[in-house]
Phi, psi and omega in degrees: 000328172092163174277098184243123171277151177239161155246129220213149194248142191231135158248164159294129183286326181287290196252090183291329142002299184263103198188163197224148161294115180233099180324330185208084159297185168226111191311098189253031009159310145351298208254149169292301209238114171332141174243144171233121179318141173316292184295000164290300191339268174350331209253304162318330182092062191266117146303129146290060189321306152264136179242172162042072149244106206303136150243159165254142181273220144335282166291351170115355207282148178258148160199163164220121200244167153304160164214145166224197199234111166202171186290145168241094188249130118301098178041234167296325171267166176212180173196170173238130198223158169294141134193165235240120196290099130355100147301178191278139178098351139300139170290174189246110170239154165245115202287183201294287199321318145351284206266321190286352172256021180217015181022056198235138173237179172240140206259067217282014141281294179296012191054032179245186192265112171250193183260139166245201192316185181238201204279308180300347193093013181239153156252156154343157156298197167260165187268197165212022174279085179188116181257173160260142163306130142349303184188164197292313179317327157297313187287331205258061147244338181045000000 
């Protein structure tokens, strides 16, 4: 299917006031949960709800990061989702859970992000905060 970033608005759920722009996940389908930088969280004022909760990544490597709680909006759609405080050396992503609470699925000929079905069977438009990566090599630089 190849690789695509999305761009996304993340708020503090107490004070939406407070949110950061993050120009480039990496629409990751793999992973459950958003990952974020700490320090955006920190800097919106994101609680750290859960602390030392284990993932595995990819390569098999164990961690253990924070989870908070925040808003996630994509062009017109949002949601309130876990994500996951990022360290430095972390990809920055939006994960499988993400998008199913933003009720967005991918549209793996064209690399994009859609709406997804409805009750009826029809979907949405597409959104259009979203590039394809150059090459895998790049995506795995996060």
């Amino acid at each position: 299917m190849g690789t695509f970033y999305a761009k996304c608005k993340i708020e503090n759920p107490v004070d939406r006031t407070r949110s950061a722009i993050l120009p480039k996940l990496l629409v990751d389908t793999g992973s459950e949960i958003a990952r974020v930088p700490e320090r955006t969280l920190d800097r919106i004022g994101i609680k750290r709800e859960k602390k030392d909760v284990s993932f595995v990544l990819a390569n098999g490597e164990h961690i253990t990061r924070s989870v908070g709680f925040a808003i996630i909006r994509l062009d017109k759609h949002f949601t309130i989702d876990e994500v996951v405080f990022g360290e430095p050396g972390d990809l920055t992503l939006l994960g499988a859970w993400t998008l199913e609470g933003l009720n967005l699925t991918i549209e793996p000929a064209r690399r994009k992000l859609v709406a997804a079905a409805t009750s009826r069977g029809v979907a949405d438009e597409s959104t259009s905060n979203f590039y394809a990566a150059p090459d895998a090599h790049e995506a795995a630089r996060g």
